[in-house]
C-alpha positions in Angstrom: 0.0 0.0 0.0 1.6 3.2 -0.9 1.3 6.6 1.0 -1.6 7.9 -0.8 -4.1 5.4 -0.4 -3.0 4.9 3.5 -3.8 8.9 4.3 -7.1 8.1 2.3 -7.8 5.7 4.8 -7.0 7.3 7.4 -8.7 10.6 6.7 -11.9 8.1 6.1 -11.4 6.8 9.5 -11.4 9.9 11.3 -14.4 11.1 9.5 -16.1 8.5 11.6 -16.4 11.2 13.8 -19.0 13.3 12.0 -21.4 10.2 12.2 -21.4 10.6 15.9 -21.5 14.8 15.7 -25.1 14.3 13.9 -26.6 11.4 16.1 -25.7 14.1 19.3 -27.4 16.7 17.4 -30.2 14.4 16.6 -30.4 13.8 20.7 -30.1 17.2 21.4 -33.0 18.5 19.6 -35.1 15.4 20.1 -34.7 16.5 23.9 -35.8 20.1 23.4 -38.7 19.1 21.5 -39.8 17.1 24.4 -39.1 19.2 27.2 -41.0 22.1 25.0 -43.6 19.5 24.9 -44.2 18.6 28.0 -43.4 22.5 29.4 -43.8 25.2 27.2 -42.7 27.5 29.2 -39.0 25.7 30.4 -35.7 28.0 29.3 -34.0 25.1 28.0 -33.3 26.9 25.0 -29.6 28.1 25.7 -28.8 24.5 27.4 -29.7 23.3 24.0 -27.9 25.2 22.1 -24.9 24.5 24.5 -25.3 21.0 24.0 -25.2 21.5 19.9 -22.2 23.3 20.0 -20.0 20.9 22.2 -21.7 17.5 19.6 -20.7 20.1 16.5 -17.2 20.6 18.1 -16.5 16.7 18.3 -17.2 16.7 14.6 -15.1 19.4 13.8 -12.4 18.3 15.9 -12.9 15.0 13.5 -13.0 16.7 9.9 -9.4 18.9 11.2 -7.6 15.5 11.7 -9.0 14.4 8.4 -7.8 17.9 6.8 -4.8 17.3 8.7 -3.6 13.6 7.7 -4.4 14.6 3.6 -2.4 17.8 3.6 0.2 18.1 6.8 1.2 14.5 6.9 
C-alpha cells in the first residue's frame, strides 16, 4: 500500500467522527422538543444550544484531523 491510499484511509477513518457529531445533534434537539412538549414554558433553550455546540465541536475536531492527515502529513 503506498502513502496515498494509507492517508485516504485514514482521513476516512477519522471522519467516523462526524457520524457521531449528527446522532448528538439528533439527541439534542429530540430532547428540546420534548421538554418544550411537556413545558412550554421551560428556558432550556440556551442548554440546548450549549449541547449542539459541544456534539458540533467533536465533529469538527474530527474533519481537522481528516484535513490534517491529507495535507500536513
Amino acid at each position: 500500500m503506498d502513502l496515498a491510499s494509507a492517508k485516504m484511509i485514514g482521513a476516512g477513518i477519522a471522519c467516523i467522527a462526524l457520524v457521531g457529531a449528527g446522532i448528538g445533534i439528533g439527541n439534542v434537539f429530540a430532547s428540546l422538543i420534548s421538554a418544550l412538549a411537556r413545558n412550554p414554558s421551560a428556558q432550556v433553550t440556551p442548554f440546548a444550544f450549549l449541547g449542539f455546540a459541544l456534539a458540533e465541536a467533536t465533529g469538527l475536531f474530527g474533519l481537522v484531523v481528516a484535513l490534517l492527515i491529507l495535507f500536513v502529513f
